[in-house]
Each structure stands twice: as C-alpha cells, then as structure tokens.
C-alpha positions as MATLAB code, in Angstrom:
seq = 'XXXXXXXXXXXXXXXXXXXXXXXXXXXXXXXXXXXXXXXXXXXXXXXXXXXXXXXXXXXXXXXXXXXXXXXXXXXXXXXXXXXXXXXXXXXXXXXXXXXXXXXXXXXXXXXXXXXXXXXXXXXXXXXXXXXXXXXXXXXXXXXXXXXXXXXXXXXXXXXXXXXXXXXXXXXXXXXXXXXXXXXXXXXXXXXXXXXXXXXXXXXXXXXXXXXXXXXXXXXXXXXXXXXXXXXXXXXXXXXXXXXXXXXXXXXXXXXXXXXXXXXXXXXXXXXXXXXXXXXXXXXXXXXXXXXXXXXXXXXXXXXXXXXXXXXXXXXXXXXXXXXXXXXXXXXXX';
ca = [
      84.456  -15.393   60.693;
      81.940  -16.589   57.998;
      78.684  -14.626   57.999;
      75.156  -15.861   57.767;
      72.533  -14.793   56.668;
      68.787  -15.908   57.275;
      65.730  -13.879   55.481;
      62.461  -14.691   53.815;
      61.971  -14.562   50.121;
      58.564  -15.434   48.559;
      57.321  -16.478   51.768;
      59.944  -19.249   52.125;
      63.443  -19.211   54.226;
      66.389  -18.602   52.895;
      69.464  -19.472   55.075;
      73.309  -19.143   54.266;
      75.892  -20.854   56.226;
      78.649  -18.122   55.909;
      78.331  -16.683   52.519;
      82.271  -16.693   52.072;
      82.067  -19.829   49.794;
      78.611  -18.820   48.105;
      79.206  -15.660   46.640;
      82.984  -15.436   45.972;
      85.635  -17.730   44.072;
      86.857  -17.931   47.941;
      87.541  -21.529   48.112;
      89.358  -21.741   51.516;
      86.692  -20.761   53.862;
      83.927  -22.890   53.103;
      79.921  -21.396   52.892;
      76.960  -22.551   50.626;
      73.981  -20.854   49.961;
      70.959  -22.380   50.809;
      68.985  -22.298   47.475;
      64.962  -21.119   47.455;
      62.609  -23.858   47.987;
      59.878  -21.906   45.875;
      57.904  -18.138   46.019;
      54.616  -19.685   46.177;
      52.222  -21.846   48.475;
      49.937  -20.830   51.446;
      50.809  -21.348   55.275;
      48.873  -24.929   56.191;
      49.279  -28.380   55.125;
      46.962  -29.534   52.438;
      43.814  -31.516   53.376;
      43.789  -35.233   52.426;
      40.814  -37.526   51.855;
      41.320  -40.809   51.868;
      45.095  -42.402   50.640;
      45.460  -42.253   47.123;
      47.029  -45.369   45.483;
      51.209  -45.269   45.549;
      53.177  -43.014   42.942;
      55.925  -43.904   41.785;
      59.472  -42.853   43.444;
      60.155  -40.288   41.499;
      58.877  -38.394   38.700;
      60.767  -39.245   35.456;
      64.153  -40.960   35.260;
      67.293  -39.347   36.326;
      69.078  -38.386   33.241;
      65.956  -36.308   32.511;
      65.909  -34.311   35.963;
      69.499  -33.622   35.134;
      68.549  -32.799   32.106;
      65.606  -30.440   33.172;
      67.605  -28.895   36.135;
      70.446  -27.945   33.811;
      67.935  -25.890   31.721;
      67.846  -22.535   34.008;
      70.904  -20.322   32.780;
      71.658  -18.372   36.261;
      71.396  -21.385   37.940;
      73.848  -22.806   35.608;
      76.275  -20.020   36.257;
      76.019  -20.507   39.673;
      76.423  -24.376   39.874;
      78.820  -25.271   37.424;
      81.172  -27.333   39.028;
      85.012  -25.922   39.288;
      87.620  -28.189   41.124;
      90.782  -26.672   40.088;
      89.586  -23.502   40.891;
      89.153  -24.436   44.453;
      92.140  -26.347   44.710;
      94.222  -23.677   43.208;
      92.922  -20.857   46.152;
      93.849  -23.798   48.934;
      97.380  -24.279   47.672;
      97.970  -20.600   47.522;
      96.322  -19.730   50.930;
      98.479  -22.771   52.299;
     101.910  -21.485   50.850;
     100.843  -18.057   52.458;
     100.117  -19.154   56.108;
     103.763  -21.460   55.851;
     105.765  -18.148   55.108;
     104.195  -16.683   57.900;
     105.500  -19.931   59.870;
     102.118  -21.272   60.282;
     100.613  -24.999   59.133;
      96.970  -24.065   57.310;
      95.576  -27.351   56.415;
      92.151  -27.300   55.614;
      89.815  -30.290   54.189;
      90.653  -31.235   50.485;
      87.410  -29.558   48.094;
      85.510  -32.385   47.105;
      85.010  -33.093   43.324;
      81.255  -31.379   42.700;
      82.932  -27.925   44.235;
      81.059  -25.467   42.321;
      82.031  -21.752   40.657;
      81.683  -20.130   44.003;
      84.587  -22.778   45.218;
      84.721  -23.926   48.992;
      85.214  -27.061   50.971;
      82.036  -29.031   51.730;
      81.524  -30.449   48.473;
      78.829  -27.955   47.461;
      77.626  -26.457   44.063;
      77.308  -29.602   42.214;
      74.300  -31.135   40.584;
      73.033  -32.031   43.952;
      73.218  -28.749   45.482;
      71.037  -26.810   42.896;
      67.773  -25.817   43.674;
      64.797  -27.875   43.525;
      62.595  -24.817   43.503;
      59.286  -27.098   42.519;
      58.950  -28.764   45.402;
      59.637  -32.962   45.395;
      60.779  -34.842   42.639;
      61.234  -37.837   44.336;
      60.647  -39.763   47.226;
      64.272  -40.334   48.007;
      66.188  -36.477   48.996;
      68.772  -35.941   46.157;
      71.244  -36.159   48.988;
      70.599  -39.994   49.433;
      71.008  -40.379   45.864;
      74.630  -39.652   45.867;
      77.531  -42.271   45.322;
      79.927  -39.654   47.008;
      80.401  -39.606   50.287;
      79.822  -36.014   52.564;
      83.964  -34.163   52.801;
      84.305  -34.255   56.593;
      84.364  -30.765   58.059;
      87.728  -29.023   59.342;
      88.415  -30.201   62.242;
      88.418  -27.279   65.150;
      92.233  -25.950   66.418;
      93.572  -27.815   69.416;
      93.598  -25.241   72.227;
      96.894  -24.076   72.753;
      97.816  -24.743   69.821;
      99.361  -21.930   67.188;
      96.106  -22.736   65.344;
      94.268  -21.623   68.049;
      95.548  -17.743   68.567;
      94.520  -14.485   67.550;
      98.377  -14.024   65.687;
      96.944  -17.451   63.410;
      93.221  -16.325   62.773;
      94.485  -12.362   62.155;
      97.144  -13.972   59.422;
      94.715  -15.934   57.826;
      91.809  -13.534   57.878;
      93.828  -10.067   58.427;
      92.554   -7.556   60.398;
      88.372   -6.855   61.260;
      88.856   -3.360   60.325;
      90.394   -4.001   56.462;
      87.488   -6.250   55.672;
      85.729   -5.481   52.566;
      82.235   -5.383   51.618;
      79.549   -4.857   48.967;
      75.727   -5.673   48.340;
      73.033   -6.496   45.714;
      69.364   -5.027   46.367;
      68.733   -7.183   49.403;
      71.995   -8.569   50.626;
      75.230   -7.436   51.696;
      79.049   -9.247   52.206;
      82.137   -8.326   53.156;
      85.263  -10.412   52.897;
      89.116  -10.552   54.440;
      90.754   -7.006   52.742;
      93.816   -9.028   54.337;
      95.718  -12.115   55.586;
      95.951  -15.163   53.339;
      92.655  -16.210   52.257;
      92.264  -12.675   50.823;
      95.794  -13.253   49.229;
      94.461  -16.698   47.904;
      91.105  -14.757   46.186;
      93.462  -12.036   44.815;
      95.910  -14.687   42.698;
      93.235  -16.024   41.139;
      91.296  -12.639   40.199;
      93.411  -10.062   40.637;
      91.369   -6.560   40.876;
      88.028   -8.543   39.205;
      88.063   -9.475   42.719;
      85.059   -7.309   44.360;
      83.649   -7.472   40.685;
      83.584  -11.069   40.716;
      81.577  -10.518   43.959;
      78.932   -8.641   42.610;
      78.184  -10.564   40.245;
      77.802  -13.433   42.242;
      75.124  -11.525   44.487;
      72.956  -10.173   41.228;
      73.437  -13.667   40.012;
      71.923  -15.386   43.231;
      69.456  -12.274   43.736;
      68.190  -12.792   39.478;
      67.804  -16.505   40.789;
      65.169  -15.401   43.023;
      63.065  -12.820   41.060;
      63.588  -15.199   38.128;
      61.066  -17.669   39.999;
      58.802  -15.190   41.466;
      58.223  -14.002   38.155;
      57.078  -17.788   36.926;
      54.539  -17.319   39.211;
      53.019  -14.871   36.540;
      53.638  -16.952   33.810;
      50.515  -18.299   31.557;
      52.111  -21.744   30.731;
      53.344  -22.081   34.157;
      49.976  -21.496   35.943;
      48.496  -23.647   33.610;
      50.587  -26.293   34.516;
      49.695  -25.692   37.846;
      45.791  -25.805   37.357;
      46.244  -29.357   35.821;
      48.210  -30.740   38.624;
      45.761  -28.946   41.363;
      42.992  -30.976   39.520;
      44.757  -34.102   39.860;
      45.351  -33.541   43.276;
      41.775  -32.960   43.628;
      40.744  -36.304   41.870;
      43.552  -37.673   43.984;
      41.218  -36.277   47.382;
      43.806  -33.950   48.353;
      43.359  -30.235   48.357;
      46.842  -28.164   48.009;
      47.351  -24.889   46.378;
      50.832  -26.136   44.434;
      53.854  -28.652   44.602;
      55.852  -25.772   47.397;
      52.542  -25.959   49.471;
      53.138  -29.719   49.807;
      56.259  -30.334   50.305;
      56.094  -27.258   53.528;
      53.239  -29.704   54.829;
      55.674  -32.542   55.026;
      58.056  -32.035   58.327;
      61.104  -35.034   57.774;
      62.424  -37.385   54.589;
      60.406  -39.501   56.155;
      57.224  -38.206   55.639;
      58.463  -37.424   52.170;
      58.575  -41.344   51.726;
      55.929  -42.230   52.957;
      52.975  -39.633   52.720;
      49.684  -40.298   50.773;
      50.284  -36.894   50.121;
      53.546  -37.137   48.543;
      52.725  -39.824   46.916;
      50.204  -37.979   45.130;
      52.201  -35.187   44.779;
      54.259  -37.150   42.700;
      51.952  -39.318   40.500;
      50.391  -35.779   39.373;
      53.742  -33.933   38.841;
      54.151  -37.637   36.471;
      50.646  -37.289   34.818;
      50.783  -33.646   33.722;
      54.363  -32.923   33.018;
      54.148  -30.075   35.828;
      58.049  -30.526   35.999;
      59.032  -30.177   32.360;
      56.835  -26.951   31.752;
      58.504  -25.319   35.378;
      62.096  -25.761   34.218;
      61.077  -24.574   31.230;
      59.520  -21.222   32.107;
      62.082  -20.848   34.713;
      64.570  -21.661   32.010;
      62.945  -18.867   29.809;
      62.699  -16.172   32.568;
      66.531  -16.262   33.591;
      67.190  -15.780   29.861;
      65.131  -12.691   30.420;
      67.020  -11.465   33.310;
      70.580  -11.797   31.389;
      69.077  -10.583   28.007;
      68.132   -7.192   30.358;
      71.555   -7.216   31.981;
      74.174   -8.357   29.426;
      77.355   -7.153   30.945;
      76.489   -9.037   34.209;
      76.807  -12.705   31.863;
      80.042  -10.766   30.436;
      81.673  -10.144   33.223;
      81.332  -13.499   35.217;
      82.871  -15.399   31.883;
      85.525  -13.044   32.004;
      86.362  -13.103   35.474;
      85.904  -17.215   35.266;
      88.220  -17.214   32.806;
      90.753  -14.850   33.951;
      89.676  -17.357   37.526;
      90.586  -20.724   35.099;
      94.127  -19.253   33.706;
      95.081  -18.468   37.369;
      94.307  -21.770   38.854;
      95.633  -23.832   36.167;
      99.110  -21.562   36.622;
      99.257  -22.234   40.262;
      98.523  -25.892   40.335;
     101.195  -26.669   37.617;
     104.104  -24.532   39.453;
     103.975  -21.267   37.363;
     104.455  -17.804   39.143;
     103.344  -15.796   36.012;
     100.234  -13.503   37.325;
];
C-alpha cells in the first residue's frame, strides 16, 4: 500500500520507502524519506597518491554537529521530533479497526518519531540529512544509544489480518484514495478506512493542506542546497578544502564526490581517502560555513513563501491539540 518513489536530484538518488510516513502526519503506516546526499560531485572516485597520515574520527565534537545540523530551518521543520503526535494517530486508528471487529496492532513509534510521524523510529536527529558528505568515520546510525523499533510483523495467512475485508478497512477502498503533488512529486493517501480516519482526528480538513506543505517543504530542501552550490562563501569553502586535499595527494572535486567513491562503512573507516576527507573538512571549517549557507538559503526559501511556514505551525498546532486530546481520553474535536 505505501508508495515509493526513486528519482535523481542533483545527480544523486533519492529513494523513499513509501512516502505515507514522510510527507503526512500519517503515523500508522510507516515511510521515511530518504534525505539528499548532496547536488554536487562528478561521476569517478577521486585519485589518491600516497596515504595521507590518519584524521581524526570525526570532524568536531558532537554537541557542535548537533548544533550545526540544527541550523537549516526546512530541515528543522521537517525533523523535529513529535511522539505524541504519532502515538495519538495509532490509538485512534486502533480504536477504529476494533469497532470494525478487527485487532490493528502495529509497532509502538519509537521516541525520535519526527513531524511527519510513523513507526520506524525516523525523523530524529539521526535521520536528517548529512548533505556534505562524511562527518565522521563512524555512520550516525552506529552512534545511537537506541536500539532500531522492530518492523510489523507480516499477517499470519489465514488469519483476519490477512484478508482483503482487513486491508480495505484499514486502507478503504483503491478508488477513494487521495492525491496531490509539489513540482516534481506526487502522493496520494487512504480517502478511507481507518488510517485515513486516524489522519483526519488529528487535522481535520488541514488534512491535504498539511500534505502540501510537507512536499514544498521536502522539495525547498532540495533547491535550498542546489542553490549553495552558487554561493560565494560556500565555494570558497570548497576551494580551501580541494587544496588540502591536494596537499593531502588526493584529487576530488568536493566532500559528495568522496564519499560516492567510498562503496561500504567500511571503507568509510578505513580509507586514506576518508581520512583525508576528514582532517581537511577539520582544518578549514568546510562544515561550519555549509550549514551556514544552507542555513541562510532555506531562510530565503520561507522569506519568498511565508504562508507555507504559516500554515505548517498552524496545522502542527491544530496536529498538537488533537493528539494531546486523544491520548488523555477527551472526545472534543
């Protein structure tokens, strides 16, 4: 039932498993986005001299990565983590499959479920983009304390779970779904059934709205860093680190070009080129001026389209007063 979606932006690929959970407050059905790794970089490894000496794991401490990836403002929109909102669409979607004499028990969201909801765990701090290619040796996945939510486990055939009578009440009918699109992506969603139900408690007729703003959101994301492409301070920052690369012996166009070149975690462990990669990212701040003039161009992007920023606080608010009704027992709304 959950779409997906596949394309290339910038040159890199962008895939979505099932956009239910990315760009809605849908937090029953479960999807993340798959975030840009970056618009720029050339096809081909870069070339490598002899090893440079070892970097260090990462660039700068972890308080000021957090610090740097909370700079972007879409991003932040996008990412901002939003339990109750999640937990609220599950208990109603639940309640709605039991009156309709069914038992709908999906996995529990975990607690970095972000603004777009959904059941994997997704949209916290580790989920936003790294759109600068590596930042440490170690994936931010590794990094985590908390471990993966298991996924739902499948129906048992035969079971109620398992019939058309259970998906069709759950999901309502193919032909009601509803749809909508940005410039370069389209969704639909259940126009019926209980997960539909679930959405609607929680945001009422904002519902398609809320939606739409999601996509321009996720779509501003992407121009936002093709645009720091054309940025003085930004390719400035990038002529420093290509000259440390090249004192380093290793010829690579920018940060996305290298970490394309490297094929496993492993190799992002253990590469001279990585290694490099990192020491130069270290030695000319390349990180700090990124954020920064990705920072600077999303503020650009909602300066030139206020009511978009307008509408998702309302609609997360209006999103907020629903869920905290539900999960304390109210049936106002």
């Amino acid at each position: 039932m959950p779409e997906t979606l596949a394309k290339n932006v910038c040159g890199a690929r962008v895939a979505a498993r099932g956009l239910v959970r990315a760009l809605a407050a849908g937090a029953v059905a479960g999807a993340v986005l798959a975030s840009v790794a970056g618009c720029s970089g050339a096809a081909g490894g870069p070339s490598t001299a002899p090893a440079p000496a070892p970097a260090p794991k990462q660039v700068m401490a972890p308080a000021e990565l957090t610090a740097l990836h909370e700079l972007p403002p879409i991003t932040a929109l996008l990412f901002t983590p939003q339990l109750h909102g999640a937990q609220a669409q599950q208990k109603v979607a639940i309640a709605c499959m039991a009156e309709r004499g069914y038992r709908y028990a999906p996995a529990p969201p975990a607690a970095d479920t972000g603004k777009d909801g959904g059941t994997d765990g997704g949209g916290g701090a580790e989920e936003r983009p790294r759109p600068f290619g590596l930042e440490s040796s170690v994936p931010p996945r590794a990094a985590t304390a908390s471990p993966a939510t298991p996924p739902e486990a499948p129906p048992r055939p035969g079971s109620p779970e398992s019939t058309p009578a259970y998906a069709q009440a759950l999901f309502g009918r193919e032909s009601a779904r509803v749809s909508t699109k940005g410039i370069r992506m389209s969704v639909s969603r259940p126009g019926e059934g209980c997960l539909a139900e679930a959405e609607k408690r929680l945001l009422g007729d904002g519902r398609m709205r809320w939606l739409q703003v999601r996509i321009m959101l996720f779509e501003a994301q992407e121009l936002a860093r093709g645009d720091v492409e054309k940025d003085p301070g930004f390719r400035a920052a990038t002529t420093r680190w290509r000259a440390c690369m090249d004192r380093a012996k290793v010829k690579a166009q920018d940060p996305v070009q290298v970490l394309n070149s490297l094929p496993s975690a492993d190799a992002r462990r253990t590469s001279p080129v990585a290694a490099a990669d990192l020491r130069c990212k270290a030695e000319t701040g390349y990180l700090t001026t990124a954020y920064q003039r990705l920072a600077a161009a999303q503020q650009r992007w909602l300066d030139k389209n206020p009511t978009v920023g307008a509408d998702w606080k309302k609609l997360s608010d209006r999103q907020n007063k629903a869920a905290g009704e539900v999960l304390s027992g109210s049936t106002t709304g």
